[in-house]
C-alpha positions in Angstrom: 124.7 91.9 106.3 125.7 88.9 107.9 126.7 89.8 111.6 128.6 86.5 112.5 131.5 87.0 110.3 134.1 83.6 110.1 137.9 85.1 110.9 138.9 83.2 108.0 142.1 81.6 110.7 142.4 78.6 113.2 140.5 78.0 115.3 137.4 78.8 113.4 135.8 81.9 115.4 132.6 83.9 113.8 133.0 87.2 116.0 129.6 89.0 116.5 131.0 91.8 114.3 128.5 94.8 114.7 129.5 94.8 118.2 132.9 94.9 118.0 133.8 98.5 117.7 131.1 100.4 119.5 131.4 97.9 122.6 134.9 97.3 122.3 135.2 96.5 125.9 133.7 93.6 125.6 134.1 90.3 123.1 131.4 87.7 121.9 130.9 85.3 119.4 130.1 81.8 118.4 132.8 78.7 117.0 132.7 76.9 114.3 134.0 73.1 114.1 137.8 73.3 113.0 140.9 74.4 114.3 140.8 72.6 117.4 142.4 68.8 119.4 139.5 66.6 118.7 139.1 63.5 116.7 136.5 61.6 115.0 133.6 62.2 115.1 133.9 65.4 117.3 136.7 66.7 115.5 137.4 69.4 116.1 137.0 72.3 117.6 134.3 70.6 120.5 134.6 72.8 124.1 132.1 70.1 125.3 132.6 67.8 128.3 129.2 66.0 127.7 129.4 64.6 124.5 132.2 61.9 125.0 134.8 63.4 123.3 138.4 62.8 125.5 138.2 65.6 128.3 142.0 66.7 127.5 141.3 67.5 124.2 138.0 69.1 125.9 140.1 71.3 128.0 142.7 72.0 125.2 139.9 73.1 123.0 138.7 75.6 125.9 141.9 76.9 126.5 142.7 77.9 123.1 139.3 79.7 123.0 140.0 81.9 125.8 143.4 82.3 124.6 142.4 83.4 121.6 139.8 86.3 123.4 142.5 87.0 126.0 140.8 85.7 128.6 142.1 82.5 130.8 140.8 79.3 131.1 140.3 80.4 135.0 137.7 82.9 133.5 135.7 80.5 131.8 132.1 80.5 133.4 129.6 77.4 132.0 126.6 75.6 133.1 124.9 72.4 132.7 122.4 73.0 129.5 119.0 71.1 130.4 116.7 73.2 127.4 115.2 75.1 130.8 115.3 78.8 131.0 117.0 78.8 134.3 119.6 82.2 135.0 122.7 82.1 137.3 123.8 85.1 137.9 127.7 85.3 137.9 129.4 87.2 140.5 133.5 87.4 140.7 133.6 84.6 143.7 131.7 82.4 141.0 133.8 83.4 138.1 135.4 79.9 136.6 132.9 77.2 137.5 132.5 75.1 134.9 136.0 75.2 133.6 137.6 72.3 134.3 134.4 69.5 134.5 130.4 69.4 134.4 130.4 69.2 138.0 131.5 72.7 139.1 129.4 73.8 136.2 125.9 75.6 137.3 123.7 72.8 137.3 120.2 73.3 135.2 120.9 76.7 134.0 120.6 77.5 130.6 121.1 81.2 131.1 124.6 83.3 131.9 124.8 87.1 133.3 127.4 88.7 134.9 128.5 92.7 135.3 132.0 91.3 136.2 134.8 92.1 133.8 136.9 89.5 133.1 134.5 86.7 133.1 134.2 84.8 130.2 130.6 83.4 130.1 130.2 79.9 127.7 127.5 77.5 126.3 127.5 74.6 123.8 125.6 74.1 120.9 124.7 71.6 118.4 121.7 73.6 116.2 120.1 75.0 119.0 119.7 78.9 119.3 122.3 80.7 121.0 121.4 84.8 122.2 123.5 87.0 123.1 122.6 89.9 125.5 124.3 93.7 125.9 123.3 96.4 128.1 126.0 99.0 127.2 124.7 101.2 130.1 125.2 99.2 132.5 127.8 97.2 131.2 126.1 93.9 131.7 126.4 91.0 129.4 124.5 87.8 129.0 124.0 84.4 127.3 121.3 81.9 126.9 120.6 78.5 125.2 117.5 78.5 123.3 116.3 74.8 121.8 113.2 74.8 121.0 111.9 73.7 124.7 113.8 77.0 125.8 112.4 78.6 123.1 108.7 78.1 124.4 109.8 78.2 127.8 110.6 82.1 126.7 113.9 82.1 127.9 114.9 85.5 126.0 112.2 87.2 128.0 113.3 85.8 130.8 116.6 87.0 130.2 115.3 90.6 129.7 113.5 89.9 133.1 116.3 89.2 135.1 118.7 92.2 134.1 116.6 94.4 135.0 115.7 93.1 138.1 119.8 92.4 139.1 120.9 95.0 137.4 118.5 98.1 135.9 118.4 97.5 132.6 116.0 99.1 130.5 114.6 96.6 127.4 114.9 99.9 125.4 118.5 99.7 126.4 119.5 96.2 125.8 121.7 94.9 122.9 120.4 91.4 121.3 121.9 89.2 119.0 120.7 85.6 117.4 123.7 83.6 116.6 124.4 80.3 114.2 121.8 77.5 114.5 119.2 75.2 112.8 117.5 77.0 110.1 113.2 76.8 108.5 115.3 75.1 105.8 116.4 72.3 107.3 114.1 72.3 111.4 111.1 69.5 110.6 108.9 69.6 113.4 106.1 67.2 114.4 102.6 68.4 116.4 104.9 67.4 119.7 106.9 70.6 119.2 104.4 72.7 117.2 101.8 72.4 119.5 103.6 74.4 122.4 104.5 76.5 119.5 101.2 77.8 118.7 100.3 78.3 121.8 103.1 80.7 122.3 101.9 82.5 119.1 98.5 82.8 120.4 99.3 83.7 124.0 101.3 86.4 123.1 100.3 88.0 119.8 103.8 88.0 118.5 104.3 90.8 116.3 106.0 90.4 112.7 109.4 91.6 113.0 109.2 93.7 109.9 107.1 93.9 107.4 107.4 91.0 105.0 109.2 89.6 108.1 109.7 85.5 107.5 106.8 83.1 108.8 107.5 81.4 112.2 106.3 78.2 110.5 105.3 76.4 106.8 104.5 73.4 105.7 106.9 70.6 105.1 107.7 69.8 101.4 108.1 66.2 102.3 105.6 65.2 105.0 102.0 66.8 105.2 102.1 66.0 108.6 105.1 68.3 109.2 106.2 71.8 109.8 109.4 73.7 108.9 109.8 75.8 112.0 112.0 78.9 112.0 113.3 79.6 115.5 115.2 82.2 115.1 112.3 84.4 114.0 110.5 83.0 116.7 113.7 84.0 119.4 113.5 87.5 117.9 109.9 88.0 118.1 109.8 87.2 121.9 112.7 89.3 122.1 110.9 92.5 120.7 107.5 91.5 122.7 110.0 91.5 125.8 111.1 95.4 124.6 114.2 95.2 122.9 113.7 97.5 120.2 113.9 95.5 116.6 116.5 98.2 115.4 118.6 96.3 118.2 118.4 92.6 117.7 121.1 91.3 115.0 120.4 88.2 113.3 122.4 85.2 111.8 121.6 83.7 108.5 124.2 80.6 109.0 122.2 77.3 108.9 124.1 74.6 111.4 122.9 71.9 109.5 123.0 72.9 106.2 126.6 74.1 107.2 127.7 71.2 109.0 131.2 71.2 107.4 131.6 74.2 109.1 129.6 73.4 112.4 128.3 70.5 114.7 124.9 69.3 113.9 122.9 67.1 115.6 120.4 66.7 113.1 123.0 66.1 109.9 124.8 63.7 112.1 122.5 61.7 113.9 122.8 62.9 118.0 126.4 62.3 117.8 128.9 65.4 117.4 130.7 67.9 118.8 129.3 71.5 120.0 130.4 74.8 119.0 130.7 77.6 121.8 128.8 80.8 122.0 131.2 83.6 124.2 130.2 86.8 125.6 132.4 88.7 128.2 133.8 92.0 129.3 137.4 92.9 128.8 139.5 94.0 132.4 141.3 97.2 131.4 
């Protein structure tokens, strides 16, 4: 079953839905492209200062996503997405930067964590992967941006890394989720991205998710020269060779760009676009 489910309402919000009642004290999810202030061509649901797009209908955008999660645009925690697999680690003095501009933002960090209820941790997205992160023990939550450079870069296990050195987590423990992105059907690579690829593959002798789990890569249909790579799959196996145990990984089967009436893509629309938002936070009771 598909775990990002589309609340059918305005703004267009895809809650993570097999989290939602056995973690019910925390929200996440991922937007789509409608419901929100902006115009053409980021109309218009973009939370994204970076793009272009008129930063009041930025911020109105971003305040009606927090609204919308009760949380507060104060609580709204971001950082400045460079396809690394840099982690900022948010504590309650840091809770809001990013909020209001790119330069309060945590520069070169593609990774959010926090144990701080109330914080609403953000990133933007235009196909690339977005993970989501749950320790339910510990009550730790993260995010991370995973293109394909991030991807390589192993940001996942990185991610898995880091709680448990800030916080104890066990991988064993950890809740992991692959959210809405760029799909095998539609991702064309050349040998510039698929050769750090296959040099992941061998490194680490990825396991196959399950058995007749999807291939990481196939041949394009249009250009022999080509490769159809699925990062998802990819995402998840690093995931599982990090420890998170597969039983606990939920996976998206939206497509960005073969969806791109319902989501930003880059790809579909040429580099310029809006970005959707992944979310992840803990509810203050």
């Amino acid at each position: 079953m598909e775990p990002f489910m589309h609340n059918g309402a305005a703004p267009m919000l895809l809650h993570l839905e097999p989290w939602r009642e056995p973690h019910s004290s925390i929200t996440a999810g991922f937007t789509g492209r409608a419901g929100g202030s902006g115009k053409e061509p980021y109309n218009s649901f973009n939370c994204a200062f970076h793009v272009g797009d008129d930063p009041a209908d930025v911020l109105a955008n971003r305040s009606l996503l927090a609204g919308s999660l009760g949380f507060r645009l104060a609580d709204w925690t971001c950082g400045e997405q460079t396809h690394g697999k840099e982690i900022a680690v948010i504590t309650e003095q840091e809770r809001g930067r990013g909020s209001l501009d790119r330069a309060s933002a945590f520069q070169a960090t593609d990774g959010l964590l926090t144990n701080v209820p109330g914080v609403l941790l953000t990133s933007f997205y235009a196909d690339c992967v977005p993970l989501f992160f749950h320790d339910p023990l510990n009550h730790v939550v993260g995010l991370a941006h995973a293109g394909w450079k991030g991807t390589v870069a192993e940001i996942a296990a990185a991610m898995v890394e880091r709680m448990g050195q800030m916080y104890g987590s066990r991988p064993e423990d950890i809740q992991a989720a692959i959210g809405p992105s760029i799909g095998d059907c539609c991702y064309e690579v050349d040998d510039y991205v698929m050769d750090p690829v296959r040099r992941l593959e061998a490194g680490l002798n990825l396991p196959d998710t399950a058995e007749g789990a999807r291939t990481l890569y196939r041949p394009s249909e249009t250009d022999s020269s080509k490769m159809m790579l699925n990062l998802k799959e990819l995402n998840q196996r690093i995931m599982i060779k990090a420890g998170i145990l597969p039983t606990h990984i939920e996976c998206t089967t939206w497509c960005t760009s073969c969806n791109s009436d319902l989501f930003f893509s880059y790809r579909k629309e040429n580099g310029v676009t809006g970005r959707m938002t992944s979310w992840i936070g803990i509810k203050e009771s």
